[in-house]
C-alpha positions in Angstrom: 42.1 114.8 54.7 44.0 112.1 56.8 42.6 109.8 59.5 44.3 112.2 62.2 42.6 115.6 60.4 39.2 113.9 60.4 38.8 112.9 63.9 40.0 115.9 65.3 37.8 117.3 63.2 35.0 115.1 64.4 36.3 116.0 67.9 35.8 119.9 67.8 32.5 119.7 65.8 31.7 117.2 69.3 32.9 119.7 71.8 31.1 122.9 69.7 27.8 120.9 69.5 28.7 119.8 73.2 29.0 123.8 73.8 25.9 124.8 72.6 24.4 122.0 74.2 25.2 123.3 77.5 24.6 126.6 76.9 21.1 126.3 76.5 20.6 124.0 78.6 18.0 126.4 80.9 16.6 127.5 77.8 12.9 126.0 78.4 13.2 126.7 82.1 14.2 130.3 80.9 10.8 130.4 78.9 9.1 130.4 81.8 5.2 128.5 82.1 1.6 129.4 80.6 -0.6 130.1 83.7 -3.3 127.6 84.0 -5.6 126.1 86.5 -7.0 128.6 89.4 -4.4 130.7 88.1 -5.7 131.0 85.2 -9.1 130.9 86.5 -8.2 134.2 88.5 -7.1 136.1 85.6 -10.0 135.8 83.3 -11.7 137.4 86.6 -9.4 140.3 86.5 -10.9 143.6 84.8 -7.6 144.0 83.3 -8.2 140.4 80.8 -10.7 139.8 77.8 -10.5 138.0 75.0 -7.5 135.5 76.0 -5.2 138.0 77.3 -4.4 141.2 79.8 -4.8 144.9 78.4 -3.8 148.3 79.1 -6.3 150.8 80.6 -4.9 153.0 77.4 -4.4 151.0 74.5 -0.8 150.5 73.3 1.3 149.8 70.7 4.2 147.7 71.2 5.9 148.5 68.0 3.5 150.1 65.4 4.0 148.6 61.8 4.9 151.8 60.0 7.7 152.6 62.7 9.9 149.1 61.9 11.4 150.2 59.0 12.6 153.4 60.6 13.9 151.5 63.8 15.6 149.0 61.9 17.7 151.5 59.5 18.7 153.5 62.9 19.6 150.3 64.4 22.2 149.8 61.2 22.8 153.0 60.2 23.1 155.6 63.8 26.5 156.3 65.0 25.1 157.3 68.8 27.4 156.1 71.4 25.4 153.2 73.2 28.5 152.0 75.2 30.8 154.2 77.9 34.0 155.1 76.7 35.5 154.7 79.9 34.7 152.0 82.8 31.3 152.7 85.0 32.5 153.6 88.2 30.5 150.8 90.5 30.4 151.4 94.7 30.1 148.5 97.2 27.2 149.5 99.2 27.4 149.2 103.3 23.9 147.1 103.7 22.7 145.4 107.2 23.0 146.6 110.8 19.5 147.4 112.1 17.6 150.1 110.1 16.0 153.0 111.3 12.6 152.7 111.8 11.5 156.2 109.9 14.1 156.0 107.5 14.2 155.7 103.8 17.1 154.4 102.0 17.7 153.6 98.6 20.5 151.3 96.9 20.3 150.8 93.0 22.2 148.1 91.5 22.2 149.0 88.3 19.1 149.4 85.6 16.0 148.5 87.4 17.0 146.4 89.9 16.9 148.6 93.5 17.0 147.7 97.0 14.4 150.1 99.5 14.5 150.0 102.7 11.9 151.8 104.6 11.1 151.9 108.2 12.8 149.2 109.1 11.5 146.7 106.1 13.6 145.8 102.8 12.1 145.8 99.5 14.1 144.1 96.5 12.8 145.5 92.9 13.1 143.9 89.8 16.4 141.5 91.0 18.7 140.8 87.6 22.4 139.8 88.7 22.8 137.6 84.9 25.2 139.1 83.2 22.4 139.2 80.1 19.1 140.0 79.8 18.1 136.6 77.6 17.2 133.7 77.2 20.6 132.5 76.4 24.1 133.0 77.9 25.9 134.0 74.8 22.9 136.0 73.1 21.6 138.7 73.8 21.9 142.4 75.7 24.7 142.2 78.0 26.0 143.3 81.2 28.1 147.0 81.0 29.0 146.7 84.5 29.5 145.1 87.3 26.6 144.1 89.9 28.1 146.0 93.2 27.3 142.9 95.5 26.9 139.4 95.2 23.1 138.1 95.6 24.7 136.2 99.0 25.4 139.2 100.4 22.8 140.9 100.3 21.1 141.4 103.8 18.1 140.2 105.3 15.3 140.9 102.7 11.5 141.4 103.7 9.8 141.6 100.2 10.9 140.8 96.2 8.9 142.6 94.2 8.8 142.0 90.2 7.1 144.4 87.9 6.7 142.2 85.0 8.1 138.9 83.1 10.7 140.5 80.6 13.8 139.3 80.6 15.5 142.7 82.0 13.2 142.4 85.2 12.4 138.9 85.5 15.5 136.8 86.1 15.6 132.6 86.3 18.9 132.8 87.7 18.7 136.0 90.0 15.3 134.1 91.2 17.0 130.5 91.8 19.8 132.6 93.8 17.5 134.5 96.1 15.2 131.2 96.7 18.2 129.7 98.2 19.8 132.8 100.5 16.4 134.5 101.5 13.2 133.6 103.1 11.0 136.4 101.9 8.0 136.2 99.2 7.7 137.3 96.3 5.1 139.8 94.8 4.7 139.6 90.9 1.9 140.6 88.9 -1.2 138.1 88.0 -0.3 134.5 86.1 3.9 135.7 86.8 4.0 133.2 89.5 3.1 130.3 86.9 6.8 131.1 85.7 8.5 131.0 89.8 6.6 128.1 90.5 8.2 126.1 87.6 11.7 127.7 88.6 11.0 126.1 92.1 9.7 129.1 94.3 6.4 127.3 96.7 3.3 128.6 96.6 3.5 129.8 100.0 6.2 132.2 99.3 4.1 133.6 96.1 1.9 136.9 96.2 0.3 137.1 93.1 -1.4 140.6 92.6 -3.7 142.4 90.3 -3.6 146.0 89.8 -5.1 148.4 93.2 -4.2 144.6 95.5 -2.1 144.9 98.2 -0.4 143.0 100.5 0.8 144.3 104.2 4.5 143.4 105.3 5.7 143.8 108.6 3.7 147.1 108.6 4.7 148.3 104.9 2.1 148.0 102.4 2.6 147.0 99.1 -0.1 147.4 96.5 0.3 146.7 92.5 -0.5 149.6 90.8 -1.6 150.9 86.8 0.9 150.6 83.8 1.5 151.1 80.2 3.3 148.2 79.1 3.5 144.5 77.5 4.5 141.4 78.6 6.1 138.1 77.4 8.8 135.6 78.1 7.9 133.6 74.3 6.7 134.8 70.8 3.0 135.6 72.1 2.2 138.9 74.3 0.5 139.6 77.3 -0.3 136.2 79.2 0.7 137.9 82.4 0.5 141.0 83.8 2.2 143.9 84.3 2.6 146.4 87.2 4.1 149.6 88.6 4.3 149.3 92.4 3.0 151.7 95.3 5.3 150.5 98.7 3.5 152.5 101.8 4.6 152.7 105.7 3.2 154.3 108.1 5.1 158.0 107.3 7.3 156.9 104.0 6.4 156.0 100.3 8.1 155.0 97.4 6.0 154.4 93.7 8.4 152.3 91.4 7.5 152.8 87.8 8.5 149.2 86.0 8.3 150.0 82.4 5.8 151.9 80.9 4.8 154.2 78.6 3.3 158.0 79.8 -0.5 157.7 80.3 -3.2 159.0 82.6 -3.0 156.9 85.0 0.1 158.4 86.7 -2.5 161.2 87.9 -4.7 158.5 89.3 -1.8 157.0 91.3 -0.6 160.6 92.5 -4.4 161.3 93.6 -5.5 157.8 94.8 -1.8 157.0 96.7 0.5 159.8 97.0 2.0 162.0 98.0 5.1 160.0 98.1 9.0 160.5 99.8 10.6 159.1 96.0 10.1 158.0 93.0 12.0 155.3 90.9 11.6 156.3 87.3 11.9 154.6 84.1 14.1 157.2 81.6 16.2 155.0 78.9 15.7 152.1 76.4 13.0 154.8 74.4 12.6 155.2 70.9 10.1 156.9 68.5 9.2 153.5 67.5 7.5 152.6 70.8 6.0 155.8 72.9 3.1 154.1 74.2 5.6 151.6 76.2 8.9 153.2 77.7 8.9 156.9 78.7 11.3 159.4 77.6 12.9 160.9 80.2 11.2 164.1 79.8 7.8 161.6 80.3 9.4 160.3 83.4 9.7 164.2 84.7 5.7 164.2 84.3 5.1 161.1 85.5 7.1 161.8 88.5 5.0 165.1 88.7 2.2 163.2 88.4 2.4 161.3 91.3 3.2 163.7 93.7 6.8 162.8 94.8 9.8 164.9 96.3 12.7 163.1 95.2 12.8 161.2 91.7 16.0 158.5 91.4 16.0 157.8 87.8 16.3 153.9 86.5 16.3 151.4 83.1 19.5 153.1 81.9 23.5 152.3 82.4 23.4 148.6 82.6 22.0 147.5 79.5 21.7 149.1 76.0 18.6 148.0 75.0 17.7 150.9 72.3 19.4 153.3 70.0 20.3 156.5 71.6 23.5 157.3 73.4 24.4 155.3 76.6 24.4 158.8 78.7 20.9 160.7 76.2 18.8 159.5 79.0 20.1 161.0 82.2 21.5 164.4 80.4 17.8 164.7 79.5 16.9 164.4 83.0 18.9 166.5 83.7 17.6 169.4 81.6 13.9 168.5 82.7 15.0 168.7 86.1 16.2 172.0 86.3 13.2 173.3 83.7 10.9 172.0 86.4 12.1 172.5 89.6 12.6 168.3 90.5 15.0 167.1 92.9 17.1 165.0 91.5 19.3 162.4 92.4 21.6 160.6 90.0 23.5 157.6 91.8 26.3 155.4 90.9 25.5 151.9 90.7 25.7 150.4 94.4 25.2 154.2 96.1 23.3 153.8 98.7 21.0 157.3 99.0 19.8 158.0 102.4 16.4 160.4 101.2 16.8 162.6 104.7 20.8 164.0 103.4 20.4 164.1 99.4 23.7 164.3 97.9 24.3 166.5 95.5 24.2 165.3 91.5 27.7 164.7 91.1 28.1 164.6 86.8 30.1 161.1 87.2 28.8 159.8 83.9 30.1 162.3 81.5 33.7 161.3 82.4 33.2 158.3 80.9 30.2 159.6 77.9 
């Protein structure tokens, strides 16, 4: 090898170590921070902790050991479409102007993310513009569409709400974004905040909530409600908590799942909170390797049931593929449950904006492209 050969050589081993350099760059920031202090003070009060770490109300498995084996071979070995064949059709939604103050209006922007507006006040769930849900920028689940609007334009917004710290919900970037262009607080789940405040958010602009808290905003309560579920931003589990969410006005309501597995405690909600206007469901990323953690959609049918509410918008599908079945299994499974149990149902595009007083009819766009 001549002189020439070995520097250049030199020179791109430089620039891909320089590469990789930069790319995980945000890589401890991404990890997020161990609550401590009063924070973690607060959450060994909670009757949700004991013995170093949060619970479920009904105990979970995460993955149980004799289910691996079968996930991995499905993972190598199933010839399920988990992509579109086609492009997913993605609508720029018409947001701002003054809002109604009875109304109830409901944007999703693809998997679980979802703007509600209701009388008058805007609620941001679950905000992930990245286009992966990781650690990383070149690793990792990514992006199968489009988000339908830029984080700077969306409008005025009175509440961001965050269900839990997985990487598909809880967002660094998405979170440094909204810091900058928006003023309102953010509600997250006991010890979450220890992650915001490292990402820069102030402790005045944090709500940190334990399951059956609320918080009142502008006349919309918000309280953090039961869920099935795990957390985790590292190799250990359940350091923070997790939540479903129960958003109340005077004559609307909305209950927004987050993930979870089917349990009980969907009854309690209905009973103890509802009835409610909508439901926003979690129906994909399911497997027979983890039940007890992420519904099924027919699961997400009961649990919508459950809780006592008229319209169920189904989310935690389209965006990423984060399991094994078919990109489309989830809402044709809906579908069928549906119609079997006499649910309105209403299957948006990403960025349709669905006003819950003029329900549009479910419009089959995803099998176009199935």
């Amino acid at each position: 090898m001549g002189k020439t050969t070995r520097v250049l050589a030199l020179a791109a081993v430089a620039a891909a170590a320089g590469g990789v350099a930069w790319a995980l760059r945000d890589l401890p920031a991404q990890l997020g921070a161990a609550p401590s202090g009063a924070r973690a003070e607060r959450m060994r009060r909670s009757p949700q902790y004991g013995e170093g770490k949060f619970r479920n109300s009904v105990p979970a498995d995460v993955v149980p050991s004799n289910a691996m084996r079968k996930a991995f071979v499905e993972l190598l070995t199933g010839n399920q479409p988990r992509r579109p064949a086609g492009t997913i059709p993605v609508v720029r939604p018409e947001l701002g102007g003054r809002l109604p103050d009875d109304g109830l209006h409901v944007t999703w922007l693809g998997h679980s993310t979802a703007l509600v507006e209701i009388e008058g006040v805007r609620v941001l769930f679950d905000p992930v513009w990245s286009d992966r849900c990781s650690p990383t920028s070149f690793f990792g689940p990514k992006r199968m569409h489009p988000v339908p609007l830029k984080i700077d334009e969306l409008p005025r917004i009175d509440a961001i709400v965050i269900s839990h710290d997985h990487y598909d919900h809880l967002d660094l970037a998405s979170i440094r974004a909204l810091l900058r262009s928006q003023q309102a607080p953010f509600l997250v789940p006991l010890g979450v905040g220890a992650h915001l405040e490292r990402w820069g958010v102030p402790a005045e602009r944090l709500v940190e909530l334990d399951w059956d808290e609320d918080v009142t905003i502008k006349g919309v309560r918000l309280t953090a409600t039961a869920a099935r579920h795990f957390s985790g931003r590292k190799f250990t589990r359940d350091g923070t908590l997790w939540a479903s969410w129960v958003v109340k006005g005077a004559r609307r309501s909305v209950f927004y799942t987050g993930d979870s597995g089917y349990f009980a405690g969907y009854k309690e909600i209905g009973e103890q909170h509802g009835p409610f206007d909508l439901s926003l469901i979690q129906v994909g990323a399911y497997n027979e390797a983890w039940p007890d953690i992420h519904m099924k959609p027919e699961d997400g049918a009961s649990a919508h049931l459950d809780v006592q509410a008229r319209v169920l918008i189904p989310l935690h599908w389209c965006t990423f593929s984060l399991a094994m079945h078919a990109w489309s299994e989830p809402v044709e499974r809906l579908l069928d449950e549906a119609r079997a149990r006499d649910i309105t149902l209403v299957v948006p595009r990403p960025g349709d904006r669905v006003d819950i007083d003029a329900l549009p009819a479910v419009e089959h766009w995803w099998r176009a492209i199935a």
